[in-house]
N, C-alpha and C positions, 0 to 999 in steps of 0.2 A: 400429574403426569408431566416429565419434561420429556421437549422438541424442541431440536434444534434444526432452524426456518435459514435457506443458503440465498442468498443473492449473487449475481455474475453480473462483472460489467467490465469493460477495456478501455486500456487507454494505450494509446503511444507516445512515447517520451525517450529524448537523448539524455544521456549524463557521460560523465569520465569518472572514474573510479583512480584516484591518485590521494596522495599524500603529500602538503603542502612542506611538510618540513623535511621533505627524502630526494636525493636526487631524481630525474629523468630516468637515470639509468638503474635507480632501486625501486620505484617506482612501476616500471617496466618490468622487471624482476618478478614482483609480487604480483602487478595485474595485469600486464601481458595486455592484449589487444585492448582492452577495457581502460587502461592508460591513456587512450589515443589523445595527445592533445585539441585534436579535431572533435572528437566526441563520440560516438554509437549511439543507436537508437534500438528499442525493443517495443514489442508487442507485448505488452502486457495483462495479465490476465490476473481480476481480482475476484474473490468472493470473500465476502462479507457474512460472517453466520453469528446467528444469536439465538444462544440457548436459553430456555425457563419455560415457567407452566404458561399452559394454556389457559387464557382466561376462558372463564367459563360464560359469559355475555359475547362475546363476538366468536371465539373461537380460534384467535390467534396467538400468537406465543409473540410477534409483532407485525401492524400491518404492514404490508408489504409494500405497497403503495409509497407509502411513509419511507421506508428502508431506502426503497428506488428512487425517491426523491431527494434525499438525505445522501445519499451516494451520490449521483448526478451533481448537487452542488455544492459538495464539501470534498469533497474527491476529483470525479473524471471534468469535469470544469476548471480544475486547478491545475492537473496536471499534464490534460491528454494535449497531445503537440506539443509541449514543453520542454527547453532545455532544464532539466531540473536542477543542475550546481548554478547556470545563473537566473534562472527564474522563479525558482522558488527559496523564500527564505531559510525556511527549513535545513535548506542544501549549501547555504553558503557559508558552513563552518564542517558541516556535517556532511562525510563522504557518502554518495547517495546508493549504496550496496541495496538488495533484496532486501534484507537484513534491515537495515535503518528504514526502509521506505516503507517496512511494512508495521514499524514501531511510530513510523511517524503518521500514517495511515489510519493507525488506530486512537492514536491520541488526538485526529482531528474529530473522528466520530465520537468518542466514550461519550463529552458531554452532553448527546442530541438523544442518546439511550439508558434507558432507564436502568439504576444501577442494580434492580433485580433482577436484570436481564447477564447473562455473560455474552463477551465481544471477541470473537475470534476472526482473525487478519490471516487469509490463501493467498501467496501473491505467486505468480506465478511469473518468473523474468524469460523464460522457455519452456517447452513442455515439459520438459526433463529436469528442469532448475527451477524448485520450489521451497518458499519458506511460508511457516506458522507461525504467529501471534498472538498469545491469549492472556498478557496483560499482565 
């Protein structure tokens, strides 16, 4: 039997969304307030799911516990309160879109889970603006 087991956790985080080799004014163009040289900040909203069978001794598809801890300190430890273009490495070449965060998201967790397992990345930048990641 496969179940797939969801986790929820948040973080808050500024970035600017620009392009180092574009003017200001192309820049602005493409990403409009998310350009701001000052920065923006979002509430971000993650979940974390991981499909596969049910072990048949504990009854889990993964513990949860595990999941929660494993998030907490590979994830919203890293990023929550963080300017992410200059506080995280990740973001210092890499524009820090939904999109990237939720690729970069996933490649911090894959090696802490088992590769029987599949890993799929909700990221949620507003209610309305949501991306998926399944590797």
């Amino acid at each position: 039997m496969i179940v797939t087991v969801h986790r929820k956790a948040y973080f808050n985080a500024a970035h600017r969304l620009y392009n180092n080799d574009w003017s200001d004014d192309r820049n602005e163009d493409v990403f409009g307030k998310c350009a701001n040289p000052y920065y923006h900040g979002h509430n971000y909203e993650l979940i974390v799911s991981v499909t596969g069978e049910i072990n048949p001794k504990t009854g889990f598809v993964m513990d949860m516990k595990v999941l929660k801890d494993l998030i907490k300190e590979k994830i919203e430890d890293k990023f929550d309160h963080k300017n992410l273009n200059e506080q995280l490495s990740a973001f210092k070449t890499l524009n820090p879109t939904a999109e990237n965060m939720a690729v970069v998201i996933w490649n911090l967790l894959r090696p802490y889970i088992s590769e029987t397992l599949l890993l799929e990345i909700t990221l949620y930048e507003t209610p309305r603006n949501f991306v998926t990641y399944k590797g």
